[in-house]
LOTI-510310 format. One record per residue: x, y, z of N, C-alpha, C in turn. Coordinates in steps of 0.02 Angstrom, whole numbers, plus 50000, padded with zeros to 5 digits. Layout:
XYZXYZXYZ...
//
This chain:
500434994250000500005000050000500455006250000500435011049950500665016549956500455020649996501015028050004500605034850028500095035349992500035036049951499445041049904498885035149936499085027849938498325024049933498085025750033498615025550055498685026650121498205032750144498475036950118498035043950106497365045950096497435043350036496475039250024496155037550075496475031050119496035027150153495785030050200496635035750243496275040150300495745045150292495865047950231495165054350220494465050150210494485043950167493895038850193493615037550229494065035850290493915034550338493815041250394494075047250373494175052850396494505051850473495115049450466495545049250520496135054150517495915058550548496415065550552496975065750621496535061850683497275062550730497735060850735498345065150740499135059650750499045055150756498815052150831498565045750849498275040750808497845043650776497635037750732497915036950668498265042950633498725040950579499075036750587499445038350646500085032250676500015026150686499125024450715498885018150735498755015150671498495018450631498285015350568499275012150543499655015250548500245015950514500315009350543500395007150596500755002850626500274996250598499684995550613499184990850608499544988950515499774992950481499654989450406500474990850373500864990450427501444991250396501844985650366501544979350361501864974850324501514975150270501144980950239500914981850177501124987650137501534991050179501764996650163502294995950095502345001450062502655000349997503155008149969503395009349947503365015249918503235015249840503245021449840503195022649766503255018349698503685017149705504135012949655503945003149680503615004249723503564995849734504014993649787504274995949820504854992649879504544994649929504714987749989504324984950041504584986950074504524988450143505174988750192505694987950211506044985450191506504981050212507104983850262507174991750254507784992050304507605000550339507845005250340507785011950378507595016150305508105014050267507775020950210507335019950170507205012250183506255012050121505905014050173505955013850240505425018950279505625025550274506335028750277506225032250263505965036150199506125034250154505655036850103505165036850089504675030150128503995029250136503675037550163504045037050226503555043650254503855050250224504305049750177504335057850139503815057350090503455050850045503135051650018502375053450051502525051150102501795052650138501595056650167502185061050186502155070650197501825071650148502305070050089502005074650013501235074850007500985065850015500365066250012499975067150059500065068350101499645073050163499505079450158500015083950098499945090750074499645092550075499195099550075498505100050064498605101650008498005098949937498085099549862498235105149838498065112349885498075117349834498955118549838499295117249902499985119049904500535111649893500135107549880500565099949816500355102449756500105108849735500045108149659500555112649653500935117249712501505119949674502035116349715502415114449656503265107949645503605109949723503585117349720504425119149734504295120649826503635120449849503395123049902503375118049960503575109349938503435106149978504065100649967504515103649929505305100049904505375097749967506005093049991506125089150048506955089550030507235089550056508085091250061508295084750050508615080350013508905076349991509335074250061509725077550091510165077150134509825075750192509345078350232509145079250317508435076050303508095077450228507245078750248506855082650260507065089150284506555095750324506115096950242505825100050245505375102850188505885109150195505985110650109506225118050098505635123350098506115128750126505555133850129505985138550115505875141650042506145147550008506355147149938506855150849927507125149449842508105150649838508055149549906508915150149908509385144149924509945143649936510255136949954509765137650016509785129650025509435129450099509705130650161510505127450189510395131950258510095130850327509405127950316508965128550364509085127950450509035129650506509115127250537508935120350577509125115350607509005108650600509025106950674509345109550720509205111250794509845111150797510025110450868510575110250916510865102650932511555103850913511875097250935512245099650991512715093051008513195092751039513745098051037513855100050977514505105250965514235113050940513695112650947513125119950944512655118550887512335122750860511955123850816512065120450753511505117650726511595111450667511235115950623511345117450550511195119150507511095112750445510575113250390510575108750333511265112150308511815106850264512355108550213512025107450161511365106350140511005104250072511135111150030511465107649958511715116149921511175116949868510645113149873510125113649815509675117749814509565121749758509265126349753508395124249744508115128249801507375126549796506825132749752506485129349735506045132549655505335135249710505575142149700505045146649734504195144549716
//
């Protein structure tokens, strides 16, 4: 089951709380898939599972523009702007963590 079908099912079912996104998540995660057809199998088909499933959680009018809901290749944060990203990412151990992502995001 993909995001997008995933997505579907909750507005179907009209399950909007954290709580129950998550419960639903867990209950059907040996069905989980991404995009492309790959199952779970290790940290980054989940992780990419749930970047696709930010995307499709978007609300439609701001997933119809590309550049507004980009995801940083490097960390994940959603870009927000049209410059290198930068972003701040919190606080580590040795101070302040910034994204090094040098990709330019499409206003």
């Amino acid at each position: 089951m993909t995001a997008s079908e995933i997505t579907s099912n909750l507005r179907t079912a009209r399950l909007a709380e954290p709580i129950e996104i998550f419960l639903y998540l867990a209950n059907h995660f040996p069905e989980l898939e991404t995009s492309d057809g790959q199952k779970m199998n290790d940290l980054t088909d989940f992780a990419t599972f749930l970047r696709e499933f930010a995307e499709a959680l978007a609300p439609r009018e701001k997933a119809s523009n590309p550049g507004h809901y980009s995801t940083c290749h490097s960390c994940g944060h959603i870009h927000e702007g049209s410059e290198e990203c930068g972003k701040f990412i919190g606080n580590g151990p040795n101070g302040p963590r910034y994204c090094r992502c040098e990709a330019k995001v499409a206003a």
